[in-house]
Backbone bond lengths (Angstrom), bond angles and torsions (degrees), N, CA, C in turn:
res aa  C-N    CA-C-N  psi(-1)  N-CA   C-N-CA  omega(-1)  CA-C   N-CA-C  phi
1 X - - - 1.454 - - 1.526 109.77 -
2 X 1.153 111.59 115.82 1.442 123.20 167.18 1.913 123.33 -63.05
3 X 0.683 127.31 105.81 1.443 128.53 -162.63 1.556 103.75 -115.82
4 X 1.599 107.89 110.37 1.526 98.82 167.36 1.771 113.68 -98.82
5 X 1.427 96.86 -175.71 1.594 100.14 -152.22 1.463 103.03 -170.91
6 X 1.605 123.76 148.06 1.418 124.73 145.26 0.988 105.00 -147.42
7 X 1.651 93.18 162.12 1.550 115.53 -177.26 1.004 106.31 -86.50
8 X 1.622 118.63 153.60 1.529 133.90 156.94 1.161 108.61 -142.56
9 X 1.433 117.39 159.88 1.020 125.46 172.95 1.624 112.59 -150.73
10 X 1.947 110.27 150.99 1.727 118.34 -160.17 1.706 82.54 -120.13
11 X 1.519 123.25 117.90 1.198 125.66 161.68 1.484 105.94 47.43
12 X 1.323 120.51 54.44 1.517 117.51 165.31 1.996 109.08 81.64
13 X 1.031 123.44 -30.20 1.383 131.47 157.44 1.584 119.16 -64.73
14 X 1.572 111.44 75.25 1.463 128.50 176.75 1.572 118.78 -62.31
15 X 1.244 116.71 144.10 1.497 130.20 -169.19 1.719 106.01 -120.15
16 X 1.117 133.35 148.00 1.674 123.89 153.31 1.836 89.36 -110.83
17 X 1.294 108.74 129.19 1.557 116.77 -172.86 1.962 94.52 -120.24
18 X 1.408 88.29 138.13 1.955 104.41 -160.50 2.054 82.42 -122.91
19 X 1.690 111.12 118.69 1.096 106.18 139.78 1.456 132.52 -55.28
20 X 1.580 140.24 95.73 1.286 116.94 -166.71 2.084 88.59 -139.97
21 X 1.527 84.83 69.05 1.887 91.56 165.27 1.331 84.46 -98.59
22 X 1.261 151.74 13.85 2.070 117.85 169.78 1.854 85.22 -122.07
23 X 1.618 118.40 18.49 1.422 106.28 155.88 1.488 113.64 51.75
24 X 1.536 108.80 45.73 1.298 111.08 -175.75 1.721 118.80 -126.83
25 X 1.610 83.47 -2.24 1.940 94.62 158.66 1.607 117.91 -59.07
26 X 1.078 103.22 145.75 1.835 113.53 179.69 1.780 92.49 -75.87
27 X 1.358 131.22 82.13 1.532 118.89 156.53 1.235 136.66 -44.06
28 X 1.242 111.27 -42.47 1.505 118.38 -173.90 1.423 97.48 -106.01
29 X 1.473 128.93 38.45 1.271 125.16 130.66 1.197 127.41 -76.67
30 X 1.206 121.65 85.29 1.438 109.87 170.62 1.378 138.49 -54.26
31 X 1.189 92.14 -51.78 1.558 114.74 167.18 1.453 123.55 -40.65
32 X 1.424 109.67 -30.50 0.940 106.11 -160.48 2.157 103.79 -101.23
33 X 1.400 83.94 -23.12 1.909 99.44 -168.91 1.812 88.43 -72.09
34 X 1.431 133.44 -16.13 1.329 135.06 -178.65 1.267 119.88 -95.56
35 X 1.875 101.96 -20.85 1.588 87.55 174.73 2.041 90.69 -105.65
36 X 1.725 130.70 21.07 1.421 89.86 173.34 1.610 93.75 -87.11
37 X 1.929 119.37 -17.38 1.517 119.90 -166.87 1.614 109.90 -61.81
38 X 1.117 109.43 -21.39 1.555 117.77 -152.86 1.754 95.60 -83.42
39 X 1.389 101.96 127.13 1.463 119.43 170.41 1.343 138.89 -66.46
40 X 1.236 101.42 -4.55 1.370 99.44 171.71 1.723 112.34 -148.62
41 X 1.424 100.51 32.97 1.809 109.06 166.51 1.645 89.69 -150.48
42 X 0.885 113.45 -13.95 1.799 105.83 -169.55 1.406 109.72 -115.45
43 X 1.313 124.65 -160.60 1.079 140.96 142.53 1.774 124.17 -17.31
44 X 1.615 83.69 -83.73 1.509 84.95 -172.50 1.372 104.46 116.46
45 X 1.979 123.03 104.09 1.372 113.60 178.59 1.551 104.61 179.29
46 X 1.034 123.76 161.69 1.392 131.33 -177.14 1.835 111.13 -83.83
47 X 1.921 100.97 -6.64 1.075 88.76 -165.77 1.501 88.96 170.80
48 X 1.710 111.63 155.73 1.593 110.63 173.92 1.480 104.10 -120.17
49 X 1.577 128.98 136.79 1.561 121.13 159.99 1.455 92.52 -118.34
50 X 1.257 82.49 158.03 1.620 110.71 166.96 1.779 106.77 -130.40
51 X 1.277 93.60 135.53 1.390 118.62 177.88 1.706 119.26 -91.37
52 X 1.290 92.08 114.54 1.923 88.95 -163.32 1.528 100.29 -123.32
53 X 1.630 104.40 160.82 1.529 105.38 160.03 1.546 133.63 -45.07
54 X 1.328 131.96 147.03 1.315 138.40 -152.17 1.796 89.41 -71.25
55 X 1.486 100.68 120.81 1.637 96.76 151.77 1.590 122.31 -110.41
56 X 1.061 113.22 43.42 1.275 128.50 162.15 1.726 131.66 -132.58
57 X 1.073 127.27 136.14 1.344 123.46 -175.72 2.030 105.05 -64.64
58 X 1.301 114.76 119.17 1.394 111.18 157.14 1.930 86.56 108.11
59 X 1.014 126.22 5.93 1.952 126.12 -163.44 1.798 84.99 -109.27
60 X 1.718 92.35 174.16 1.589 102.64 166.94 0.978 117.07 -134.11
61 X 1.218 118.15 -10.13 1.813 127.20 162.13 1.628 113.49 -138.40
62 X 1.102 100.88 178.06 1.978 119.27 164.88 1.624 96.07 -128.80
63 X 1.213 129.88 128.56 1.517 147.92 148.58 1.689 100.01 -94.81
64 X 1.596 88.04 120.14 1.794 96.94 176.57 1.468 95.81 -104.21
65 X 0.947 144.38 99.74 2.158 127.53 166.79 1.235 104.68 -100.17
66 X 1.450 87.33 137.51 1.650 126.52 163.40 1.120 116.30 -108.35
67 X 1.840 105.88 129.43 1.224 114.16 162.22 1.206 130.18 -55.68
68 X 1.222 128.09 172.18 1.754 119.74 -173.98 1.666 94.26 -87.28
69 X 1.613 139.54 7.14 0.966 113.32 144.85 1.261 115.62 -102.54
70 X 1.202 139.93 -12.21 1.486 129.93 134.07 1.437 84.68 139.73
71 X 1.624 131.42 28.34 1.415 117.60 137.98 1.222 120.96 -75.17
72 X 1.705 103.63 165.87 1.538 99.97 -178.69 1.406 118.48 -96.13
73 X 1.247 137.93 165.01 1.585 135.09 153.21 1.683 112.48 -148.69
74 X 1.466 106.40 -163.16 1.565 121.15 163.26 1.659 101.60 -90.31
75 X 1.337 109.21 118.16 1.626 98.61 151.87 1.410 111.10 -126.50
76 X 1.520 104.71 148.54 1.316 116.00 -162.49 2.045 113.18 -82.07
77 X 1.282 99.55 -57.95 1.941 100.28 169.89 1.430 113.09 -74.05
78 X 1.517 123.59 5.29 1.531 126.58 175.48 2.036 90.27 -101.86
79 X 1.031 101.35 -48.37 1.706 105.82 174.77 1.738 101.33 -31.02
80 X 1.716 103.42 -68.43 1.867 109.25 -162.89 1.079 101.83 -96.17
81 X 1.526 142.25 20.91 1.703 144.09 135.98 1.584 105.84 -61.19
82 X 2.046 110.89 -49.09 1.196 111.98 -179.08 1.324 123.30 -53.72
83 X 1.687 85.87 -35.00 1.628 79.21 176.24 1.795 146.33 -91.72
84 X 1.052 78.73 0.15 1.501 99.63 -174.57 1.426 102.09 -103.77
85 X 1.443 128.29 -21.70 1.575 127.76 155.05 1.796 105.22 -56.71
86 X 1.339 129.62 -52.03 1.268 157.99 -130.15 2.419 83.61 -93.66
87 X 1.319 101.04 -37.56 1.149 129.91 -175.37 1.979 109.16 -61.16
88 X 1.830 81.83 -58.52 1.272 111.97 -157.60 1.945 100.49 -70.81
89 X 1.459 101.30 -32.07 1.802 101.34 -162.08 1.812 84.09 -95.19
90 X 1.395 141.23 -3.59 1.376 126.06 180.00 1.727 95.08 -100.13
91 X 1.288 121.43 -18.78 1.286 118.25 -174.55 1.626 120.99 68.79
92 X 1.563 112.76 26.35 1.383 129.95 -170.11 1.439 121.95 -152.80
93 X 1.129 111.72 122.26 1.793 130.65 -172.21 1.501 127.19 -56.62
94 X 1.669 106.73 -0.39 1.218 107.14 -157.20 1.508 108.10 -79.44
95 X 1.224 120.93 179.75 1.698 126.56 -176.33 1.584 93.77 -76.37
96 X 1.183 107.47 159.40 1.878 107.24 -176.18 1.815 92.70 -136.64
97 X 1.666 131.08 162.47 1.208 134.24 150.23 1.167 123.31 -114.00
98 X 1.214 126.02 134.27 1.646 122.94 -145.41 1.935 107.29 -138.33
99 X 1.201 113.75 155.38 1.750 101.25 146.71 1.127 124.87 -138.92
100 X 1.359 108.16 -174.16 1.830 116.95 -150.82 1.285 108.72 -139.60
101 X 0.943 134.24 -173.52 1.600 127.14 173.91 1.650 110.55 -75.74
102 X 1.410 112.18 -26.35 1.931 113.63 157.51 1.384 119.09 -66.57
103 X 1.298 100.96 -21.09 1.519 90.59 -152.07 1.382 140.99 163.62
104 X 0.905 119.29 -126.09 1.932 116.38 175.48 1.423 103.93 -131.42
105 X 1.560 136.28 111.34 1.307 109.13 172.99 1.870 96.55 -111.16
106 X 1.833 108.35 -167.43 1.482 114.74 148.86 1.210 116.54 -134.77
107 X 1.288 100.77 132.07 1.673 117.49 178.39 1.435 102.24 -93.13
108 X 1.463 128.91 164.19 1.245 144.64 -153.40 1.603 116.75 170.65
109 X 1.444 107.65 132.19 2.036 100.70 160.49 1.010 121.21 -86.15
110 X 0.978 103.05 162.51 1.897 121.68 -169.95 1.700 105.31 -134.59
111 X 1.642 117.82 53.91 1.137 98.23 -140.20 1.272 149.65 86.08
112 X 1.245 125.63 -138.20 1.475 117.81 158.90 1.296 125.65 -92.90
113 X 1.816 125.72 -2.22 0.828 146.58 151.33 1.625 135.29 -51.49
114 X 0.931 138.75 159.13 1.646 127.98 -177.98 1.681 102.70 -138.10
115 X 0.904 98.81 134.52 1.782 107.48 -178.03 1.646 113.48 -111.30
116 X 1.286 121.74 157.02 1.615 106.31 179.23 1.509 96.00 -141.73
117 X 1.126 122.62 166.79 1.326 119.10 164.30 1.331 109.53 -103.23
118 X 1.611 132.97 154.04 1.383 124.15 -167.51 2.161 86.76 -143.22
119 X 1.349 103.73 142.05 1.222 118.93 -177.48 1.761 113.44 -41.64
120 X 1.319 111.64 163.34 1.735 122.02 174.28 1.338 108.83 -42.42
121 X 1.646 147.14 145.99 1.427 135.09 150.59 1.434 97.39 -100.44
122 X 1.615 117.79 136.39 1.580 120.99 -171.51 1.300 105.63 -76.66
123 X 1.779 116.41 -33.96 1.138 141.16 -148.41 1.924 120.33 168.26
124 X 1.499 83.87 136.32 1.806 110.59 -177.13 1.907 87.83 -82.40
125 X 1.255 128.20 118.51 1.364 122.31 157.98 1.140 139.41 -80.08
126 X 1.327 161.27 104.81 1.074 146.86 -135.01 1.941 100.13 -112.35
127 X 1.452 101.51 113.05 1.962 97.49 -165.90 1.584 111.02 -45.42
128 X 1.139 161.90 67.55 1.377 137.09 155.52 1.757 108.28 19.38
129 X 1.798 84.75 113.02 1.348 79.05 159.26 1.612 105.41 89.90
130 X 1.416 125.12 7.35 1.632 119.37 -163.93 1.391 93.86 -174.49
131 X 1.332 108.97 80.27 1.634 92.76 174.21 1.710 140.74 -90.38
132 X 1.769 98.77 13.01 1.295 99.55 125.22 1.153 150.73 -122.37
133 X 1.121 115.17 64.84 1.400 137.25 -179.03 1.291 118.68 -115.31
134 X 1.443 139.90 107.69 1.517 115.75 166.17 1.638 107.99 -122.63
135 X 1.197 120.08 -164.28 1.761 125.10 -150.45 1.423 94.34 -134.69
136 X 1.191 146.76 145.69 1.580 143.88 126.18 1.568 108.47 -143.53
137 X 1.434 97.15 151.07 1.354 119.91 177.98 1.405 100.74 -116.16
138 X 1.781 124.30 138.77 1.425 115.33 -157.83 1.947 71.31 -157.32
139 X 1.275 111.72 35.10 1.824 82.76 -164.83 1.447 118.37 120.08
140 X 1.151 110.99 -58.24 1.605 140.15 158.99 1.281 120.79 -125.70
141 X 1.444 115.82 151.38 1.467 119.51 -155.62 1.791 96.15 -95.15
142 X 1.630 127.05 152.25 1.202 113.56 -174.17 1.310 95.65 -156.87
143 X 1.269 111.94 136.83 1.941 121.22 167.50 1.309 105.73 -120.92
144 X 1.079 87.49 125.31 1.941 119.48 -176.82 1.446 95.20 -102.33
145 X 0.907 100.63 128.97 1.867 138.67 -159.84 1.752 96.25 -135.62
146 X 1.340 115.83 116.35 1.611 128.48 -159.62 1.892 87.92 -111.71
147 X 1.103 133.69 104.18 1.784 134.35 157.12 1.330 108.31 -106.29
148 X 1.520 95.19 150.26 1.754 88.30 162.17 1.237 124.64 -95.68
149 X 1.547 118.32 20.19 1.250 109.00 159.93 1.821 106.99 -155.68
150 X 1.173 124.23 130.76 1.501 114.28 -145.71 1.743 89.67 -110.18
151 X 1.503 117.00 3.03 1.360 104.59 177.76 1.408 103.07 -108.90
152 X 1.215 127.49 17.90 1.703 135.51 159.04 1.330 115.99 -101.46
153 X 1.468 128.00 -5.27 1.652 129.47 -179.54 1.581 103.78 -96.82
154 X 1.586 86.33 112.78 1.881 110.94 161.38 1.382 133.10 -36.51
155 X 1.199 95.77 36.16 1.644 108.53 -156.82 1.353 110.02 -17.17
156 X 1.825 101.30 -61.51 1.496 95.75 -175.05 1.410 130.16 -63.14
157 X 1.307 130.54 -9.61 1.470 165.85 148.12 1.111 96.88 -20.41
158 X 1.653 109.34 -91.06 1.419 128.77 -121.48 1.925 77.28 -122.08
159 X 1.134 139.67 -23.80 1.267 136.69 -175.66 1.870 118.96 -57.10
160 X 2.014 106.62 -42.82 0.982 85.54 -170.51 1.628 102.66 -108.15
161 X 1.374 103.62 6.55 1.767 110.77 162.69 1.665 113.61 -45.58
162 X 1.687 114.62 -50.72 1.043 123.16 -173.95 1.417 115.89 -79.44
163 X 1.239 125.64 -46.39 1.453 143.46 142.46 1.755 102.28 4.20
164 X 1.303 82.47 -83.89 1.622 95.12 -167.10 1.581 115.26 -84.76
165 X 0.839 113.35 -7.11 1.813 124.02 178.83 1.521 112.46 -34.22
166 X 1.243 148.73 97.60 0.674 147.70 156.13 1.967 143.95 19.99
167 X 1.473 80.49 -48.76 1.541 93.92 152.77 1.226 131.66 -81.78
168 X 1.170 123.56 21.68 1.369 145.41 -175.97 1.335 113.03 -140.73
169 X 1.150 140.38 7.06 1.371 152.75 159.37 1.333 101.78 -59.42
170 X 1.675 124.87 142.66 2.041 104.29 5.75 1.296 82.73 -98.61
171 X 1.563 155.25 -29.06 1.523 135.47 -173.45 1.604 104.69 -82.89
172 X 0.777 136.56 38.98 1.677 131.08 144.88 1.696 105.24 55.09
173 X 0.919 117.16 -151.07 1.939 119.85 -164.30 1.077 90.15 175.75
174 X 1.911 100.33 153.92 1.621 135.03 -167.14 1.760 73.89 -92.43
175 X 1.792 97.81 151.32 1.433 102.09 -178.53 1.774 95.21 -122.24
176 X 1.365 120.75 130.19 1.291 99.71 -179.76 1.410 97.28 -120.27
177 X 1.300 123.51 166.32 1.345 116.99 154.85 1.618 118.35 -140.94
178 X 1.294 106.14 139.43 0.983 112.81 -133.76 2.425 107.10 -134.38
179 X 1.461 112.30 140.53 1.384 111.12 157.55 1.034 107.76 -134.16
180 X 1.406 117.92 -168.90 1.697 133.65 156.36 1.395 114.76 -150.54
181 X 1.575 111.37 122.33 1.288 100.30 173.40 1.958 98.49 -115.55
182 X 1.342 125.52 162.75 1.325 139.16 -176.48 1.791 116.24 45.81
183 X 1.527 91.36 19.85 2.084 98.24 -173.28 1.081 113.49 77.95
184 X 1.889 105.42 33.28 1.559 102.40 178.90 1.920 87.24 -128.02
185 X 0.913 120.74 172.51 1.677 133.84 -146.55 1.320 83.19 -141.45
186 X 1.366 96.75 150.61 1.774 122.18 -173.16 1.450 89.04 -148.52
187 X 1.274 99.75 148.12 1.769 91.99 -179.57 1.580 102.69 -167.79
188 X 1.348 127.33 125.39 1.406 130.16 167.57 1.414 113.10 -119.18
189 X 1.352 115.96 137.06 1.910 129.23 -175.31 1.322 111.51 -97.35
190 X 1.206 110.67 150.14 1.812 113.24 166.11 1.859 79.01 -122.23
191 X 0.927 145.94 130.66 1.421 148.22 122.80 0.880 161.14 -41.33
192 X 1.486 138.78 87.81 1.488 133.94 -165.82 1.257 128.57 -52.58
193 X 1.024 127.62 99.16 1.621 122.63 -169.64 1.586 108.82 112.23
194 X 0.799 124.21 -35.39 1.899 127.63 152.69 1.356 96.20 -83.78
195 X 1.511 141.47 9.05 1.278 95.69 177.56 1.707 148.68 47.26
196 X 0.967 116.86 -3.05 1.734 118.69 -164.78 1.666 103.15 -150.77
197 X 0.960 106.22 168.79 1.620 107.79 174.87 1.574 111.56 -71.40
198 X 0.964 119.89 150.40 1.998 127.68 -169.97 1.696 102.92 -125.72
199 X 1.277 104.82 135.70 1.442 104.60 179.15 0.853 115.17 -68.74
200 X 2.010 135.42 -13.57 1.410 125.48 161.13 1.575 97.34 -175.52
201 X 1.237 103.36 145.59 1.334 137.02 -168.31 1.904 134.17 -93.97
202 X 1.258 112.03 40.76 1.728 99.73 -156.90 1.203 110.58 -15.09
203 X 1.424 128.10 -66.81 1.472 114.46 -144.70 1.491 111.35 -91.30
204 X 1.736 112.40 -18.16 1.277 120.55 138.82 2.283 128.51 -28.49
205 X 1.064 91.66 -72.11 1.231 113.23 170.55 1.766 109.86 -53.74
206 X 1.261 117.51 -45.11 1.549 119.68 -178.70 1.687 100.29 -72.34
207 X 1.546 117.76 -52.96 1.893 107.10 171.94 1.153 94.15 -67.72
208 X 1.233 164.16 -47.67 1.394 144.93 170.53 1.407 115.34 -5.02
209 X 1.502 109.99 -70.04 1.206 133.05 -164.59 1.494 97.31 -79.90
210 X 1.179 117.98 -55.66 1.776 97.12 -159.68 1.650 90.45 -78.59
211 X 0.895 153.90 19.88 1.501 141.58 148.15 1.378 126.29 -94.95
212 X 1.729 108.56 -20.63 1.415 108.90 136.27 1.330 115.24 -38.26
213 X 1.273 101.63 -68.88 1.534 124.46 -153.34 1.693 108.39 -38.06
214 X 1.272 99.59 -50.84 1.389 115.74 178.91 0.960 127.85 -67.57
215 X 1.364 127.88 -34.95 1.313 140.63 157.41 1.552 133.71 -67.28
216 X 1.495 106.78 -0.97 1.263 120.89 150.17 1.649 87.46 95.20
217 X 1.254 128.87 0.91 2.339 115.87 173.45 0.649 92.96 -72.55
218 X 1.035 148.29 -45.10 1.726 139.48 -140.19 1.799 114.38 -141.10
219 X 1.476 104.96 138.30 1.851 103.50 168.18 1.560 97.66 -123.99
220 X 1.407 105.08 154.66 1.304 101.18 -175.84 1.450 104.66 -83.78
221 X 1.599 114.02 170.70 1.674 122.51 11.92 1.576 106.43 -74.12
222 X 1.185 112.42 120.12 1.857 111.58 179.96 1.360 115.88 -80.05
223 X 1.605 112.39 114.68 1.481 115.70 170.83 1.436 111.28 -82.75
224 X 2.115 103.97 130.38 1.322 114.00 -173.30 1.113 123.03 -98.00
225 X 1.040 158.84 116.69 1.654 160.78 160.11 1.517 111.61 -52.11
226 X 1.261 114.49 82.29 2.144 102.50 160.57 1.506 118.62 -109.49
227 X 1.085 109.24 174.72 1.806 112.56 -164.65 1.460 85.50 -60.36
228 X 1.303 140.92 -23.64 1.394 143.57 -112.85 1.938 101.26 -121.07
229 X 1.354 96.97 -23.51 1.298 103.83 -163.65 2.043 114.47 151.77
230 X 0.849 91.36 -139.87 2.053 101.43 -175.76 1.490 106.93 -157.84
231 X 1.281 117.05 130.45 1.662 119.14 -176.91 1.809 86.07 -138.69
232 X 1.681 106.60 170.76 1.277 132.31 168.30 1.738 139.26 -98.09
233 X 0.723 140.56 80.12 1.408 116.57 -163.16 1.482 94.24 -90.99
234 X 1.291 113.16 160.32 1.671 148.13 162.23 1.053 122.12 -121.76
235 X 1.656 125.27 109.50 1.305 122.74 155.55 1.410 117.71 -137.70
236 X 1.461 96.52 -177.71 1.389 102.93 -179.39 1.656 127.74 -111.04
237 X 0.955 147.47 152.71 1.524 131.97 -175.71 1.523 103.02 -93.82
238 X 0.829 124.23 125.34 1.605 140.81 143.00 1.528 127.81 -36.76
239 X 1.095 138.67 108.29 1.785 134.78 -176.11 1.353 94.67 -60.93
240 X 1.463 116.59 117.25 0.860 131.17 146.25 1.776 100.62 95.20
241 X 1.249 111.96 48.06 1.872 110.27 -166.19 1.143 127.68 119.93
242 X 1.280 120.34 129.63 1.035 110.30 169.49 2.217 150.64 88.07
243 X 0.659 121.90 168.97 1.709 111.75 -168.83 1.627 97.44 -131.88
244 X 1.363 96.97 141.31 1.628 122.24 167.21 1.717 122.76 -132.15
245 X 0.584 136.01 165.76 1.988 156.41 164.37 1.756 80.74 49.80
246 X 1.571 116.93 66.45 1.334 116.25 164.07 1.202 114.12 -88.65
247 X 1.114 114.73 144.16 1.721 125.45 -158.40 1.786 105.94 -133.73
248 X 1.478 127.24 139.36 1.037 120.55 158.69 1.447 129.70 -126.28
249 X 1.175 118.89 146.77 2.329 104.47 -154.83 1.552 85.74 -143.28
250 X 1.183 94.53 151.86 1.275 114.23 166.66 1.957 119.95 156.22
251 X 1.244 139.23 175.19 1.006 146.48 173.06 1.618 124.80 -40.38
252 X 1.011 136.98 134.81 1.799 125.04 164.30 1.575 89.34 -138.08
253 X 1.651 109.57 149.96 1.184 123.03 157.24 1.723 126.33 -140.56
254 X 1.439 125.65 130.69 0.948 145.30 -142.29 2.010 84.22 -85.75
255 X 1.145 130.26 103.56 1.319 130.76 169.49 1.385 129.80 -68.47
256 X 1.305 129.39 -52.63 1.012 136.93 128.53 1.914 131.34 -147.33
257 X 1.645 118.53 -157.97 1.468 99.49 157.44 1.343 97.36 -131.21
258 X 1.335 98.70 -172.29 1.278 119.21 169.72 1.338 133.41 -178.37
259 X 1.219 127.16 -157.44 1.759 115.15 175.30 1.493 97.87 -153.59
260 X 1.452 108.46 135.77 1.472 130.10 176.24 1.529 120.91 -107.56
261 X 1.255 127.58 133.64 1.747 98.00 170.42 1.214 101.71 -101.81
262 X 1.713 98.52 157.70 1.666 122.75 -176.42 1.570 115.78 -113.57
């Protein structure tokens, strides 16, 4: 089977993106969604989506992503790769409504930019016991880890210690770590499901910000710093808790395509 495909990539966070609206990808190959992620027998990617027919009334696609070990989640710069692939095969700029393994988002340009919408946050958690540490779930689960200097943390060290920590059992947590100096955000990932540090993180980058947010460095729209590049988030505060009409913007670029056989 001949399988075509292109790459994209959001601030250094690479995608292999699979037209599969006639649903004719092998899904429950695992094996196989691990060796197209894998860098040095495959492809090469932080992650695989496939772009499918709308399973929702009033949507224009379904984005399924797989991790490069071939669990599933929400990812946020694989979300506005989808969409701007999703963009790229209609040959038209318009805003699209889509879902994800959360949910329903909307993607949109901003320019040359791509924006997504990402679900309600109820609440920024603050760990007991660690006061710089806080918790959010945005889609994917994430611990924000506060240093004062994010180019001295052992990522690979101290990344999958936290990862797997117990209080995060049995699906583990994105580990970020994270400062801000002048209400601008610095932020480095270890990744669940890549295993390894990622040059940038959407939904990483979005708890980035609302744990700024909360902590009084930063008001939105919060500009993010990743090894990967710079993105925006927008939100809103909630009375009494919490984030609404959260938004994430920033750059995607289509790297190349190609075709593999399977």
């Amino acid at each position: 089977m001949e399988l075509h495909f292109a790459k994209w990539h959001g601030t250094g966070n690479d995608f292999v993106l699979v037209d599969d609206r006639n649903g004719a990808f092998p899904a429950a190959d695992h094996a196989l969604i691990r060796r197209l992620c894998d860098r040095h027998f495959g492809i090469g990617s932080d992650g695989l989506i496939l772009l499918q027919m709308p399973k929702s009334a009033g949507t224009d696609f379904h984005m399924e992503f797989y991790n490069p070990d071939a669990s599933k989640s929400f990812c946020g710069n694989g979300s506005r790769c989808a969409f701007a692939f999703w963009s790229a095969l209609h040959g038209r700029m318009e805003s699209a409504r889509f879902t994800a393994i959360d949910g329903e988002h909307v993607g949109q340009w901003r320019d040359a930019l791509v924006a997504i919408s990402l679900r309600d946050v109820d609440a920024v958690t603050r760990v007991v016991g660690a006061d710089d540490v806080d918790f959010v779930h945005n889609g994917s689960p994430h611990e924000l880890v506060w240093v004062q200097d994010i180019s001295l943390v052992a990522i690979m060290e101290q990344g999958p210690k936290r990862r797997y920590a117990a209080e995060h059992a049995p699906g583990g947590t994105n580990v970020n770590f994270v400062y801000a100096v002048h209400g601008q955000v610095h932020m480095r990932t270890y990744e669940r499901g890549v295993e390894a540090e990622t040059l940038s993180c959407g939904t990483g980058v979005v708890a980035a910000a609302l744990s700024a947010m909360a902590r009084g460095v930063a008001k939105s729209p919060v500009a993010v710093s990743t090894p990967g590049g710079a993105l925006l988030v927008e939100a809103s505060v909630v009375e009494g808790g919490g984030y609404t009409t959260v938004v994430l913007v920033g750059p995607v670029q289509e790297v190349f395509k190609g075709t593999v056989t399977i």
